[in-house]
C-alpha positions, -999 to +999 in steps of 0.1 A: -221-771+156-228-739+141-260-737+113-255-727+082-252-690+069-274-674+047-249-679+018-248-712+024-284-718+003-280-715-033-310-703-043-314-678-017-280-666-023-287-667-063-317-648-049-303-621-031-270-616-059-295-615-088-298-579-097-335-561-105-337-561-144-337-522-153-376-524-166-387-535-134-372-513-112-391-488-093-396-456-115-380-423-102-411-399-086-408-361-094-420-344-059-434-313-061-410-290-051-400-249-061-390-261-092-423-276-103-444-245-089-436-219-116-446-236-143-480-246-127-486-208-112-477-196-146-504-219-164-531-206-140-526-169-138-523-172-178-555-192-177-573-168-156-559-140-176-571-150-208-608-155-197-606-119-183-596-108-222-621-134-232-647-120-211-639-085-214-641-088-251-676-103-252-684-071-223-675-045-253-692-069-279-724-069-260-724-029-254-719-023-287-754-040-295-770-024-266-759+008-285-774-003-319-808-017-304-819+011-281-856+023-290-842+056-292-826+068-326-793+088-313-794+109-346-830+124-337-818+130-297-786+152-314-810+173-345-840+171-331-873+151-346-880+178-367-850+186-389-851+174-421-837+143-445-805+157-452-799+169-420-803+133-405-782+116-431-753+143-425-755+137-383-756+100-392-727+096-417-705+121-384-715+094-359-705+069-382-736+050-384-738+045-422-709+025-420-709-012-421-713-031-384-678-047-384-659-009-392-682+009-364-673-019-339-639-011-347-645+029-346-661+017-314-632+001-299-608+029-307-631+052-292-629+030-258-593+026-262-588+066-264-614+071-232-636+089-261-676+082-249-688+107-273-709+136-255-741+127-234-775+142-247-786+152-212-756+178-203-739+182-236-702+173-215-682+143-227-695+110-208-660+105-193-664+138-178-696+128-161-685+097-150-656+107-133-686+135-116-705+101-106-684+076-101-672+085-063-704+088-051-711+054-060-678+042-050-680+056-017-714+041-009-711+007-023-673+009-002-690+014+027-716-006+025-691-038+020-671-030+049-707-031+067-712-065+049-682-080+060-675-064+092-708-078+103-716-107+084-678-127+085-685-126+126-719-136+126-716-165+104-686-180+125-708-177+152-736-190+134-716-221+124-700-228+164-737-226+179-752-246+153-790-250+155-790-228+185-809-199+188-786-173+178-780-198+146-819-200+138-821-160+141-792-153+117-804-181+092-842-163+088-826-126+092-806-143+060-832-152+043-850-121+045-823-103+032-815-128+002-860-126-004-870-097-003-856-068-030-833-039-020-855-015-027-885-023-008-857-022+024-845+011+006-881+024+008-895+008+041-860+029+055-871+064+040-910+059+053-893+048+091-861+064+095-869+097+078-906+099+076-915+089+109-884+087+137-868+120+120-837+099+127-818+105+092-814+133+070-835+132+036-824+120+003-795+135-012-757+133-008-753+163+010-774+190+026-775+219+001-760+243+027-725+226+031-725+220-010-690+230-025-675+239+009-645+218+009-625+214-023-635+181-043-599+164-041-608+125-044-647+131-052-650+114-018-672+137+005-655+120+035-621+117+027-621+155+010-637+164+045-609+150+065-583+166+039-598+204+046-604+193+082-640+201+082-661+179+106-689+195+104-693+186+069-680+152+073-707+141+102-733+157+080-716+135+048-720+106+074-753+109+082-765+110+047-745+084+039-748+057+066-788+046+061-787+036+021-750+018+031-769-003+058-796-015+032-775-019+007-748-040+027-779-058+044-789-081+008-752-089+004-743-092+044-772-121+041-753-142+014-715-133+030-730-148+063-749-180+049-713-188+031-691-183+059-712-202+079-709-232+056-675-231+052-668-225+089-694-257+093-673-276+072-640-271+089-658-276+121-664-312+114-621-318+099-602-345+125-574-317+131-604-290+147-618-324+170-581-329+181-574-296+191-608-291+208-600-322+228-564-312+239-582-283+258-576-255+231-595-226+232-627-220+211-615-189+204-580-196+196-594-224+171-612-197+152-586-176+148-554-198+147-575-225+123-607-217+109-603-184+095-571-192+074-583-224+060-612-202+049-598-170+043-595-181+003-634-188-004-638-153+016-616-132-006-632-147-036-669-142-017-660-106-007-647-097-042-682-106-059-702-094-031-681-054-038-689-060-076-726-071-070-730-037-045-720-017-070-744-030-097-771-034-064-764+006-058-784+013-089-817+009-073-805+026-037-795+055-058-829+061-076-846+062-042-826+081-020-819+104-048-778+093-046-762+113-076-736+086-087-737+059-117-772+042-111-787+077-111-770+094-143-779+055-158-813+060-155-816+097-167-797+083-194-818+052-202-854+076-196-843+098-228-824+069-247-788+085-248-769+058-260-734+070-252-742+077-218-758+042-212-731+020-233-707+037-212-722+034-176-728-006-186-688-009-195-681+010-167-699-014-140-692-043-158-657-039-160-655-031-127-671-067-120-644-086-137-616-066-127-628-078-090-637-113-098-600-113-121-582-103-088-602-126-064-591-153-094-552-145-086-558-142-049-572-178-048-543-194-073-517-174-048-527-183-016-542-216-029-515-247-010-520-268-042-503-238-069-476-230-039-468-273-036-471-272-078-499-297-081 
């Protein structure tokens, strides 16, 4: 005899025929997708765009009172201390400076907007002008030095991190901290009295020796790259040799901190489930690095690497004063020694713009390559 079917129980038929009430049923989940990512992506690169304004607005807000508290008075650097009443009041009402604060910030900004510096006291040329003189010397040392700082220190750390508590691991963590303790110019110094004084192994202070001054035409500002242009490589080794021993001790301060971080974050990937499984299906160590470490990392690098450039270039200040480097930290301090404001305001704009503009671009770098923007969460 056959059993009974499953309609043949009222309640369990009443059961199964009852529809869900529209309240309880289960509410429809948006899923990330391509149309949720704009809107997200949008949001952040607006968000990181207005605190580069933000910040870059307090930058010129904070020059502007560097200008107006110097101990030097601009208006006696321009007459002289011994011209008389009148002559001050007339220089001071031309620079503006009997105006109320809020109307000279304003003359202020247009002067910044129209690349107007006023003229430095020291050479009597605009302060653009001079800072475009300055600039590539700067730029070219504080470039190579971060190539130095990465080439080195991205390498050592992942090795640092796979032979944990090793020996190689214990040698890079006090090299490290030596180079995070100790300031840059007491290595800047210590390199002069060695390297120079003693071995003879570099060339003295300066960018250049004086005989190969002016010999190829100034093109980029760039004594290397306007040697290769004219073909010279005599100049360009001689460039090079200047160049290479205040890169080294300036990339050494920053290759200490680029290490210690990409140790910790290779450390931390080390220990994910998906690095143990592919260790233990026989996958290479090296193949790991490359094929899984480095591009789960490669995001907190960029952003390292872009405040590491910025921090060389405000670090290069000191390296210039002692190896005599004619770029921004040098003309800074001539500036700052006889209290010319123009020439200071603008160097500190000039560097500190710079900083943001790096840290605003690692910002978009991380919100691009970042999975959670790209899956819109």
């Amino acid at each position: 005899m056959p059993g009974p079917s499953r309609s043949s129980d009222p309640g369990r038929a009443f059961f199964i025929a009852l529809p869900l009430p529209a309240e309880a049923a289960a509410p429809a989940v948006r899923r990330p997708g391509y149309l949720a990512m704009p809107s997200t992506f949008a949001f952040r690169i607006l968000r990181t765009l207005g605190m580069f304004v933000l910040s870059l607005f307090v930058l010129l807000a904070l020059t502007f009172v560097i200008g107006r508290i110097m101990p030097h008075d601009p208006v006696g650097l321009i007459v002289g201390e011994l011209a008389d009443a009148q002559a001050f009041a007339a220089m001071r009402a031309k620079l503006g400076l009997d105006l109320p604060i809020p109307q000279q910030f304003w003359i202020y900004l247009q002067g910044i907007l129209h690349g107007d510096f006023g003229n430095a006291v020291l050479t009597g040329t605009p302060v653009l002008q001079d800072l475009a003189q300055a600039f590539p010397a700067t730029l070219e040392l504080a470039t190579l030095a971060i190539l130095l700082s990465a080439g080195i220190g991205v390498p050592v750390g992942l090795l640092a991190a796979l032979y944990r508590d090793s020996i190689v691991d214990q040698v890079v963590r006090v090299l490290s901290l030596l180079g995070h303790s100790l300031p840059v110019f007491w290595f800047a110094i210590l390199g002069l009295i060695v390297f120079y004084g003693q071995l003879q192994w570099s060339p003295g202070p300066g960018r250049i020796d004086a005989f190969y001054e002016g010999i190829v035409p100034t093109r980029t500002g760039l004594l290397l790259i306007d040697s290769l242009l004219a073909g010279d490589s005599e100049v360009f080794w001689n460039a090079f040799g200047h160049l290479i021993m205040p890169a080294i001790i300036l990339a050494y301060t920053s290759m200490a901190y680029i290490v210690r971080m990409t140790r910790s974050f290779a450390l931390e990937q080390l220990g994910q489930d998906y690095i143990l499984t592919a260790r233990a299906k026989g996958l290479r160590l090296r193949r790991v690095v490359v094929r899984h470490i480095l591009p789960n990392i490669a995001v907190q690098l960029i952003t390292i690497l872009a405040i590491s450039y910025g921090g060389l270039l405000e670090g290069a200040v000191l390296i210039e004063i002692v190896f005599s480097w004619p770029g921004i930290g040098q003309y800074m301090t001539n500036a700052l020694l006889i209290g010319d404001m123009n020439a200071v305001v603008a160097c500190t704009l000039l560097i500190g713009i710079i900083f943001m503009a790096l840290n605003f671009l690692a910002d978009l770098a991380y919100v691009a390559l970042d999975p959670r923007t790209r899956s819109g969460e």
